[in-house]
C-alpha positions in Angstrom: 293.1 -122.5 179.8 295.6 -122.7 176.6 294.7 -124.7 173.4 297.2 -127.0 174.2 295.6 -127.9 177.4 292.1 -128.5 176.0 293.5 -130.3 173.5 295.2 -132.9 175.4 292.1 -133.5 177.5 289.5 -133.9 174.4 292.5 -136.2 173.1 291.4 -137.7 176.9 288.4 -138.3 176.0 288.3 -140.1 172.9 291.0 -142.4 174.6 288.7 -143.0 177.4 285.7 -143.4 174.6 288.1 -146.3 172.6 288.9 -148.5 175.9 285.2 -148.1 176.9 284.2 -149.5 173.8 287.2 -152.0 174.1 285.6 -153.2 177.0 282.0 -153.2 176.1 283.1 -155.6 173.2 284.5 -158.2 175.5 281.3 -157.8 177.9 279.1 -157.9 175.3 280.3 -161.0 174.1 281.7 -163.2 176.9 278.9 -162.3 179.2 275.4 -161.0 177.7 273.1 -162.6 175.2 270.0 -161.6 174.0 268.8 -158.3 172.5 270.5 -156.7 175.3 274.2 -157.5 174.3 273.0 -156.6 170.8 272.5 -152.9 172.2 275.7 -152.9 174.1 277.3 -153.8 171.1 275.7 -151.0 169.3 277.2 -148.9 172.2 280.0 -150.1 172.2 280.9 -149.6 168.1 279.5 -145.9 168.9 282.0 -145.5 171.4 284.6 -146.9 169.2 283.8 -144.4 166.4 283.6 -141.6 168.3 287.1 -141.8 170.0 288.5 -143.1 166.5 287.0 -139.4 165.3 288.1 -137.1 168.1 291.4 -138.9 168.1 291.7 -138.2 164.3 290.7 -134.4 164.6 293.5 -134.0 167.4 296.2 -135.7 165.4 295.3 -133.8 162.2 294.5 -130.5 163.9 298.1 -129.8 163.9 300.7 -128.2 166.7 299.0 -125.3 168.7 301.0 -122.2 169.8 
C-alpha cells in the first residue's frame, strides 16, 4: 500500500470521526437528558477533536510521491 493510499483513508477516518460527532451533538441534545447526554456530549466533542486533528495532520502533511 502507497502513502497516498493510507493517507486518503486516515483522511477517512477523521471525516467519519467529525460526522459521528456531528451526530452525537444533535442526539445528545434533542433526545437524551440526564448525566447520560452529558457523557455523549463529552463523546461527542472527543470525536470532534479528533477528526479536526487528523484532518489537520493530512492537510498539513503535504503532497506524497
Amino acid at each position: 500500500m502507497s502513502i497516498s493510499m493510507l493517507m486518503m483513508y486516515i483522511s477517512f477516518v477523521g471525516m467519519f470521526l467529525l460526522i459521528l460527532a456531528m451526530g452525537l451533538i444533535v442526539w445528545s441534545r434533542t433526545r437524551l437528558r440526564g448525566w447520560f447526554s452529558g457523557i455523549i456530549t463529552f463523546l461527542a466533542y472527543l470525536c470532534l477533536v479528533s477528526g479536526a486533528l487528523i484532518i489537520l495532520y493530512v492537510t498539513f502533511s503535504g503532497p506524497t510521491r
